[in-house]
N, C-alpha and C positions, 0 to 999 in steps of 0.2 A: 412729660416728655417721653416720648417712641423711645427704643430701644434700637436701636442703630443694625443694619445687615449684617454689616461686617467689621472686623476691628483691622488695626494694621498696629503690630507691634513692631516698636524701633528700635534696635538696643543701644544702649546708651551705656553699654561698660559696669556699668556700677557694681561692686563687688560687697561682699558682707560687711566690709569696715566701713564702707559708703565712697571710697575713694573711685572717682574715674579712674580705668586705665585703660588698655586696647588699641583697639583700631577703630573702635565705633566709635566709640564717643572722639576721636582723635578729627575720624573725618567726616563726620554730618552735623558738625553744628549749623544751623541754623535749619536744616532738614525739614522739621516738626512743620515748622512756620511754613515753608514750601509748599510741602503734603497737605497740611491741612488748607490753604489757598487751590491746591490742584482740584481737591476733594470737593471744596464749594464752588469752584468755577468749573468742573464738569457733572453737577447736580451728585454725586455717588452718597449711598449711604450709608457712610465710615467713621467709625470713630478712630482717633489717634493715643496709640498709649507709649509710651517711652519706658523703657525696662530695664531691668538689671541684665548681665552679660547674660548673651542667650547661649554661650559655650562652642561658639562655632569661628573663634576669633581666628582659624588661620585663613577663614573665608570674609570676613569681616570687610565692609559694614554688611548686617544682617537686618532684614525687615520679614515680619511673619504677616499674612493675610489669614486671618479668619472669619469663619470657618472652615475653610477651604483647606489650612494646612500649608498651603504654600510659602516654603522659605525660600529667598530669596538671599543670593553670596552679591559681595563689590556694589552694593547700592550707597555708591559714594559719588555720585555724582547727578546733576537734575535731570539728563536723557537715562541714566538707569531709573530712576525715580520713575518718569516719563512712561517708558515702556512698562512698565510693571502696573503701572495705572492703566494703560492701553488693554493690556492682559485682562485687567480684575475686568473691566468694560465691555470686552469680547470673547470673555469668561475662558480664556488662554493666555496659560502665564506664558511670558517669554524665555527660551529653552537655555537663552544664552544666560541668563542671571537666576534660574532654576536648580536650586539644590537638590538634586538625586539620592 
């Protein structure tokens, strides 16, 4: 198996005791499933990882693309989701869910 262009990291809260808390994990459940359906019906080649807290919970929900580096704040909903896929595709992230 190829090794994938890019990853998209998703955080998922989890902390060193293993306990969810946050805002990530609070608001993207079912996410994963979403992204990786966007990912195979716009052909993109991404893999999906789901992670421990990414440390940016007052911007939360957080998604990282790499290798690009791009972190994305409020990806808690399917048009932020949306755009941010838009972005990796036109190789510009969108500015409005762009962490600076």
């Amino acid at each position: 198996m190829a090794l994938p262009q890019q990853q998209i990291l998703l955080c998922q809260s989890f902390r060193v005791n293993g306990d969810p808390k946050g805002i990530c994990h609070k608001q993207t459940d079912g996410f994963a499933q979403y992204i990786e359906e966007e990912i195979l019906d716009r052909g993109l080649d991404m893999q999906i990882i789901t992670t421990g807290c990414l440390k940016q919970c007052e911007s939360g929900p957080i998604m990282v693309i790499q290798p690009e580096n791009w972190w994305f704040k409020n990806i808690g909903s399917e048009e932020a989701i949306d755009a941010v896929l838009d972005g990796v595709e036109d190789n510009s992230p969108p500015d409005e869910y762009l962490i600076k």
